[in-house]
C-alpha positions as CSV (number, residue, x, y, z in Angstrom):
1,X,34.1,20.7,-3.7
2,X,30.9,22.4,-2.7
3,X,28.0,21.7,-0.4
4,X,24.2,23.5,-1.6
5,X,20.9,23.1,-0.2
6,X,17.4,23.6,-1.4
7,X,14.6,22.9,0.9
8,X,12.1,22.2,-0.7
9,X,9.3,21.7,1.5
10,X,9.2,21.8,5.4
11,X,6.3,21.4,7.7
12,X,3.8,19.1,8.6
13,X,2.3,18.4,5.2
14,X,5.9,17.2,3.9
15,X,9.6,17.2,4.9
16,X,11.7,17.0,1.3
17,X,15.5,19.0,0.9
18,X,17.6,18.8,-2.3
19,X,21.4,18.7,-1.5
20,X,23.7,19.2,-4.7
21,X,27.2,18.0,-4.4
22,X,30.0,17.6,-7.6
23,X,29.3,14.0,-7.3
24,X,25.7,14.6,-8.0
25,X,21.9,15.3,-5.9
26,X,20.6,13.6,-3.2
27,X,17.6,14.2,-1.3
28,X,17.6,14.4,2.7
29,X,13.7,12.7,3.4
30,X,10.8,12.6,0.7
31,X,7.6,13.6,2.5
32,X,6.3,15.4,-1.0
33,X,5.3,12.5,-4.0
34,X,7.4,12.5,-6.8
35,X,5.1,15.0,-9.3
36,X,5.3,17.8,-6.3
37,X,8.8,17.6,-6.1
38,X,9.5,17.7,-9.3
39,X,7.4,21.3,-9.6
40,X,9.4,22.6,-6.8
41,X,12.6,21.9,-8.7
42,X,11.5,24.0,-11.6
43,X,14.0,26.7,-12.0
44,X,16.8,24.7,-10.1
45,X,18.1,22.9,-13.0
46,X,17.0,19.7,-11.4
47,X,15.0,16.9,-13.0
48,X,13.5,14.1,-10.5
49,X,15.8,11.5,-12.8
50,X,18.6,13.6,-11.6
51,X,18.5,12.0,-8.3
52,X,20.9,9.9,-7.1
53,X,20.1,8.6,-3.6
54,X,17.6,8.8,-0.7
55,X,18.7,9.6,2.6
56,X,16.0,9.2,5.4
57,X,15.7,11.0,8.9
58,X,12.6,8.7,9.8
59,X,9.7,6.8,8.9
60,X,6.9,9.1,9.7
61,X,4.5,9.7,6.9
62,X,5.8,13.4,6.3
63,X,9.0,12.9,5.8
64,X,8.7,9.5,3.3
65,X,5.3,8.9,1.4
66,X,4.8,5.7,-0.4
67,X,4.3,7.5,-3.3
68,X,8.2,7.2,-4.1
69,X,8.5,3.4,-4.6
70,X,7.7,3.5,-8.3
71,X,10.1,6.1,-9.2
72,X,12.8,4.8,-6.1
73,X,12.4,1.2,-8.5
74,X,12.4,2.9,-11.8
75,X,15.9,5.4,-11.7
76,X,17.3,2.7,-9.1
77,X,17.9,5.3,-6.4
78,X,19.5,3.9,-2.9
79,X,17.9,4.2,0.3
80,X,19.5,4.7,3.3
81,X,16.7,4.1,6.3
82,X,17.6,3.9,10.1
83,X,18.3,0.3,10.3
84,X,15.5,-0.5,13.4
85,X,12.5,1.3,10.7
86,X,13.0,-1.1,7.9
87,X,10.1,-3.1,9.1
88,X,8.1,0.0,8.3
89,X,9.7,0.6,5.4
90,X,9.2,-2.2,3.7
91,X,5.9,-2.9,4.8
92,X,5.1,0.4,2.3
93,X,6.8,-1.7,-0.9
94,X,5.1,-4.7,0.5
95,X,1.8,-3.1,-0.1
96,X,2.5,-1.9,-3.5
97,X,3.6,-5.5,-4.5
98,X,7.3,-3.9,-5.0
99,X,8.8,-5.5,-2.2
100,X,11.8,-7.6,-4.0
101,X,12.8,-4.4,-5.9
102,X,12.3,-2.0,-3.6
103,X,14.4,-4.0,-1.5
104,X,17.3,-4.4,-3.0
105,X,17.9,-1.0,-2.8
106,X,17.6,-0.1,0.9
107,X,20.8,0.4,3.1
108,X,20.2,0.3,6.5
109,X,22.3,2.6,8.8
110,X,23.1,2.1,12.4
111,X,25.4,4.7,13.6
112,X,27.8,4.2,11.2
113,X,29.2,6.8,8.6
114,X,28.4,6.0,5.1
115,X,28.5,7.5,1.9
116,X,25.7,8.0,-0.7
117,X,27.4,9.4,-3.3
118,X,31.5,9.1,-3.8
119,X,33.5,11.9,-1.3
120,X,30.2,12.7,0.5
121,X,29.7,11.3,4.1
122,X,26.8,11.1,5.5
123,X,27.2,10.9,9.7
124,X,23.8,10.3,12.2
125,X,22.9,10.8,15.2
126,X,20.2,9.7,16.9
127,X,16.8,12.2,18.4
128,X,14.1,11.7,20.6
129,X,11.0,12.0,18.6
130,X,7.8,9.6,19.6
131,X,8.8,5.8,19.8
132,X,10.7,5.3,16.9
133,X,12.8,8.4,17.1
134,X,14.0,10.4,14.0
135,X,18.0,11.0,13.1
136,X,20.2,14.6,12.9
137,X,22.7,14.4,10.2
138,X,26.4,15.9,9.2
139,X,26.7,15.9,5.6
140,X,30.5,16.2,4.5
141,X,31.8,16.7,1.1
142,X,35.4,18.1,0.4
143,X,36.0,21.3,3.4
144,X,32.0,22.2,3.8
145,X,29.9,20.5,6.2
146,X,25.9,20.5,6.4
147,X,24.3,20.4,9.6
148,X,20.4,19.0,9.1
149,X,18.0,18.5,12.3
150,X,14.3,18.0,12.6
151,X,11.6,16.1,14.4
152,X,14.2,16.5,17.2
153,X,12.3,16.0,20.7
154,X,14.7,17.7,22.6
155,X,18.4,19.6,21.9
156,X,21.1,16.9,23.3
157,X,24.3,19.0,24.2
158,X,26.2,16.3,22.2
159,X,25.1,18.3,19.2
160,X,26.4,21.3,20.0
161,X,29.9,19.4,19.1
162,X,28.3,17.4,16.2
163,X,27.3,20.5,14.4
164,X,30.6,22.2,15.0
165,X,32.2,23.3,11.3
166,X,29.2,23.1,9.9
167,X,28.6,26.3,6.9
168,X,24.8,25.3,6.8
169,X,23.0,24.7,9.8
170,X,19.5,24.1,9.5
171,X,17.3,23.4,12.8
172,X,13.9,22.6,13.3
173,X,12.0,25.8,15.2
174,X,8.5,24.4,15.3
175,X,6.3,26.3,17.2
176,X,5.8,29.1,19.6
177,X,4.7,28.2,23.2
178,X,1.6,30.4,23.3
179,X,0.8,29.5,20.1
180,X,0.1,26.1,21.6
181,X,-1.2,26.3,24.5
182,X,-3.5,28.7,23.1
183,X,-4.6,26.4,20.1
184,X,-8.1,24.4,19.7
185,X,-5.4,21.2,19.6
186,X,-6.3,18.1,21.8
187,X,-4.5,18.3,25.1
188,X,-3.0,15.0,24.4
189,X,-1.3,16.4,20.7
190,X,-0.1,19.5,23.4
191,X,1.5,17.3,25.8
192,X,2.8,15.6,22.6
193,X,4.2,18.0,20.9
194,X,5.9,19.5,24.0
195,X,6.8,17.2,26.6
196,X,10.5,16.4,25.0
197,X,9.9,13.7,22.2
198,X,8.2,16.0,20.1
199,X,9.7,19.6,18.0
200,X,11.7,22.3,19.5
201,X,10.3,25.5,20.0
202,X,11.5,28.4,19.1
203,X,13.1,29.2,22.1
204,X,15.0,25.6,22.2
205,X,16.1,25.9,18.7
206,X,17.5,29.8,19.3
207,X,18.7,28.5,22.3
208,X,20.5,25.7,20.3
209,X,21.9,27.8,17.6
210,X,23.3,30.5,20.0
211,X,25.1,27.3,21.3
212,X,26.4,26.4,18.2
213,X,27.5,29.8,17.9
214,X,29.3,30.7,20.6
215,X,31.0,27.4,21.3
216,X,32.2,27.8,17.1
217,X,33.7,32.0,17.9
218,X,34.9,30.2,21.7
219,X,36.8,27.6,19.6
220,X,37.7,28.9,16.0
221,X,36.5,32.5,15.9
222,X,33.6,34.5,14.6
223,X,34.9,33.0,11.0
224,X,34.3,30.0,11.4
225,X,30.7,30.5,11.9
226,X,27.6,28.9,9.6
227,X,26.9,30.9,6.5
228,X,23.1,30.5,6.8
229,X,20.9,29.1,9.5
230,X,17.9,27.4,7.9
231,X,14.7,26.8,9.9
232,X,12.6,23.8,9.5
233,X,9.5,22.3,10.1
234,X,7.3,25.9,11.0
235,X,4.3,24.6,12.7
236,X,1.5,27.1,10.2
237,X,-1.4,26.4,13.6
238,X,0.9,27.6,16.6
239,X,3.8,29.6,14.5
240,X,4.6,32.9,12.3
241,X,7.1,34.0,10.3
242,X,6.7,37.1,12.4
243,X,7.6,35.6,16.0
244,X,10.5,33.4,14.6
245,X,11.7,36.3,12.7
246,X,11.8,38.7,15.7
247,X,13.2,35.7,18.1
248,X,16.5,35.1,16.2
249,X,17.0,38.6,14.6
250,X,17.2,39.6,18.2
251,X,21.3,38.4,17.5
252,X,22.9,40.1,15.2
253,X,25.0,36.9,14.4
254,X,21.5,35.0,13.3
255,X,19.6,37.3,12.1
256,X,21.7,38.0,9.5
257,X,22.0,34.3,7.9
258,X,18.6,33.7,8.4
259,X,16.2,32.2,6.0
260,X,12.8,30.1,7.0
261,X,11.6,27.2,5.2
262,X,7.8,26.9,4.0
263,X,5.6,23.7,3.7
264,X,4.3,24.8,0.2
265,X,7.4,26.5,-1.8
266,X,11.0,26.0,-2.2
267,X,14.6,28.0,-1.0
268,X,16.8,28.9,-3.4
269,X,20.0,27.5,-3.7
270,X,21.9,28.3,-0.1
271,X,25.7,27.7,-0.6
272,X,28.5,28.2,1.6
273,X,30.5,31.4,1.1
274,X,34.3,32.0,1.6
275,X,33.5,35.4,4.0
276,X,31.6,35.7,7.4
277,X,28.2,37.2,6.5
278,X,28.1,40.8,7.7
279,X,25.3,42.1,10.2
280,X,22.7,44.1,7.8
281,X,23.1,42.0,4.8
282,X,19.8,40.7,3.3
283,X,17.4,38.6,5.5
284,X,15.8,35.8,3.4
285,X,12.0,35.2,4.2
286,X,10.1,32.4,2.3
């Protein structure tokens, strides 16, 4: 059984990943409507009908628009929501006037492992991010594991062991430190952004993959190690392809399984492959 994963936005303006398993697709958040999502499945073999569940980091507006109810309602697609956001939640189907049916299709989570489609288990763990906080998750289906952070705050060392095993690994790396401080931003959006219940930057997301990486080669060997790092949730005001780029191609290890996200076009398909990828292969920049 395999494990593939299309971003299909990331950023600011909408946080939306497609996750194709044998039991069918999934979407991790739904930040993009329905109509853009459905353009940046052209050429994926993916219809939005296809869809067979909903799987939610957190409430905030980029990462689930209202927009979704109708068609959530219409193709009956569960919703699994961090069980202390329902409020907010359903206050969104509440205002639409959908509220009955759109309720009978969320399932809270609380910790526990569930399963949104048969064989694939879904495990959380809970971030740091403003008030309500957002949710890492460990997709499982068959031997392949998927590794999915964002919105994180801060890089608990209890994740360094959740995202152990996992083939895809895809972090937030938000912004660059300079970048920031440098911006025309409000001082209170800085202190935000940075003071630990923000994003990573990209120093605390290299710093957190490096973790991952060496703690996977101290336990299981250089093998065992994620086929492709995917980063997330580029800021486009106080980032660059350029800096990130530089920042994690400077190991080998990284650099090499790299690809970067964008808020306005999809990945292709990134699936787990049977062999270490090789320094020098192919770098994938979107």
């Amino acid at each position: 059984m395999s494990l593939e994963l299309s971003v299909l936005a990331s950023g600011s303006t909408g946080n939306c990943s497609l996750i194709r398993t044998p039991a069918g697709m999934f979407l991790l958040d739904a930040g993009i409507g329905p109509r853009t999502a459905s353009g940046r499945m052209n050429g994926l073999g993916v219809a939005v009908g296809d869809i067979k569940a909903l799987c939610l980091t957190h409430l905030d507006c980029d990462h689930f628009t209202p927009t979704w109810i109708n068609t959530i309602i219409e193709h009956q697609i569960p919703v699994f929501c961090p069980a202390d956001q329902l409020a907010d939640i359903r206050s969104h189907a509440r205002r639409a006037k959908k509220l009955d049916a759109f309720d009978a299709l969320i399932r809270p989570f609380n910790g526990e492992p569930f399963e949104p489609l048969p064989g694939v288990e879904c495990r959380t763990m809970r971030l740091a991010h403003d008030q309500q906080g957002s949710h890492a998750y460990r997709i499982a289906c068959g031997s392949h594991r998927l590794a999915y952070a964002t919105d994180m705050g801060r890089a608990p060392k209890q994740l360094i062991e959740f995202f152990l095993g996992c083939s895809i690994l895809a972090i937030e790396s938000n912004y660059d430190p300079d970048m920031q401080l440098g911006s025309l931003r409000p001082q209170r959006l800085k202190e935000r952004i940075m003071g630990g219940a923000g994003h990573l930057s990209n120093a605390e997301a290299f710093a957190l993959v490096q973790a991952i990486f060496d703690t996977t080669t101290a336990q299981s060997g250089s093998g065992r190690l994620p086929a492709h790092v995917v980063l997330l949730h580029r800021s486009r005001q106080c980032n660059c392809p350029e800096i990130v780029t530089r920042l994690f191609s400077s190991d080998e290890r990284i650099g090499c399984r790299l690809t970067l996200s964008h808020p306005f076009e999809r990945t292709d398909w990134l699936k787990p492959v049977a062999r270490p990828v090789l320094p020098g292969e192919q770098l994938r920049l979107f």
